[in-house]
C-alpha positions as CSV (number, residue, x, y, z in Angstrom):
1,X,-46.1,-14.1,-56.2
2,X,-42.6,-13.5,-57.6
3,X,-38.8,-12.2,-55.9
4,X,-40.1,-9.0,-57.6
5,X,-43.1,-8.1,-56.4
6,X,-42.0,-8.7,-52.5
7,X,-41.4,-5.6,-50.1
8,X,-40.4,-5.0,-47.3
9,X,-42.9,-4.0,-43.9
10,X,-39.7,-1.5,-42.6
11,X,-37.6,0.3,-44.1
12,X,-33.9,-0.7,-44.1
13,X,-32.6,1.1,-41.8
14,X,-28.6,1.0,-40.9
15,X,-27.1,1.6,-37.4
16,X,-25.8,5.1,-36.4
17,X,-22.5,4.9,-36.4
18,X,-21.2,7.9,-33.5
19,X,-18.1,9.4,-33.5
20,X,-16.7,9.6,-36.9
21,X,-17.7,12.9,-37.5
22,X,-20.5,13.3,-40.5
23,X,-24.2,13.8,-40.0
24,X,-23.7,15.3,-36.5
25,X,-20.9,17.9,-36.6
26,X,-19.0,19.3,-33.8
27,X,-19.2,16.8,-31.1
28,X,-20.6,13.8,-32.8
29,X,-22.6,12.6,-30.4
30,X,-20.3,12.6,-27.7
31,X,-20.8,15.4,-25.9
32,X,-18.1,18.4,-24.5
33,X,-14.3,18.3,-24.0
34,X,-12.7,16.6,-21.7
35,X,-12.2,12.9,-20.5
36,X,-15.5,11.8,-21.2
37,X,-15.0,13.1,-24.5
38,X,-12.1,10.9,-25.6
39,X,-12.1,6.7,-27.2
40,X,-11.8,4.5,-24.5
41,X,-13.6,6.7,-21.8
42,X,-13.6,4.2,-18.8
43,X,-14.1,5.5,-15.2
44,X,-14.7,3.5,-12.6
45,X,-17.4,4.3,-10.3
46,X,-16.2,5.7,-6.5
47,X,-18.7,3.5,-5.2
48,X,-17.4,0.2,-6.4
49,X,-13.7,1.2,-5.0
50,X,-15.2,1.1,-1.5
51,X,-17.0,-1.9,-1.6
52,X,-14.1,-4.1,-3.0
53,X,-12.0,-2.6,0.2
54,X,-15.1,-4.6,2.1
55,X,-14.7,-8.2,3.3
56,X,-16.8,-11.0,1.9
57,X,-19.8,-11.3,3.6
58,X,-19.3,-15.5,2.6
59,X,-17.4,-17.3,5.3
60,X,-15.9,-14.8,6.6
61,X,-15.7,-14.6,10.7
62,X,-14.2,-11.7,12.6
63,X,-11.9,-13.5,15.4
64,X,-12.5,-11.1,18.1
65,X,-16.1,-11.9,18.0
66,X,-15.1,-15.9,19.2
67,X,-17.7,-17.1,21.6
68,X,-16.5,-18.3,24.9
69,X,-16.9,-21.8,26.2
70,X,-18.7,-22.0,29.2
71,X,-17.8,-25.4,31.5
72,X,-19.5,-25.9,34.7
73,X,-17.5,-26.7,38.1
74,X,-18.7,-30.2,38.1
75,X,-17.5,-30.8,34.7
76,X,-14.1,-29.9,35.4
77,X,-11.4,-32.6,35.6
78,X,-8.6,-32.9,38.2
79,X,-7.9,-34.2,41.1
80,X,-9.4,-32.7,44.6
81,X,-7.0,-30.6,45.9
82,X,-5.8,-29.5,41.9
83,X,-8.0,-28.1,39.6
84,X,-7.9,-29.1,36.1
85,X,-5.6,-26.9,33.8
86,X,-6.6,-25.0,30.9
87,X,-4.6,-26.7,28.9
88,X,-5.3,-30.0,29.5
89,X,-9.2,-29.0,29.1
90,X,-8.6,-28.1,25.8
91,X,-6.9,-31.2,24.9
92,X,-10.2,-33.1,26.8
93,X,-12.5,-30.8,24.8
94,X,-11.0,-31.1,21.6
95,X,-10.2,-27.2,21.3
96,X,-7.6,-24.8,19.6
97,X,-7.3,-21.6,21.7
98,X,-10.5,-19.4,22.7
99,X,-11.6,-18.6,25.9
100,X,-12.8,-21.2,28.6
101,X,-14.6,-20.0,31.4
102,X,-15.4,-21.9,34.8
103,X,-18.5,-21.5,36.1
């Protein structure tokens, strides 16, 4: 077998080229008037707008939703006749802000 007596399975076919007028008249594959009609037709979706206005689902923590920390009586510190203060629990219990509540 020789170069010359090789063909090909397909034919060789090009790529349609759209939008440069030609073979398809009129619209050229690209449809009506308008802004859809024009190079560089980029819209962006309504959709997406909204869900970049979302927060990240990934570590993200609303801070009205903060858990309160519940401390027994007997837990509390102090003296007998004053009670602990809130303050100084939180110092004690290694905390920054949130709610403590006595119980």
């Amino acid at each position: 077998m020789q170069i010359h007596n090789l063909k090909r399975i397909h034919k060789n076919k090009k790529d349609r080229i759209i939008g440069r007028g030609g073979k398809h008249a009129k619209t050229s594959g690209r449809g009506g008037k308008g802004q859809t009609a024009r190079a560089g037709n980029k819209r962006r979706p309504e959709l997406r707008d909204i869900i970049k206005k979302l927060p990240k689902n990934r570590g993200y923590q609303f801070k009205s939703i903060r858990r309160a920390v519940i401390v027994p009586k007997d837990k509390t510190g102090g003296t007998a006749g004053k009670p602990e203060t809130f303050s100084a629990m939180r110092k004690r219990l290694n905390m920054k802000g949130g709610k403590i509540v006595v119980k």
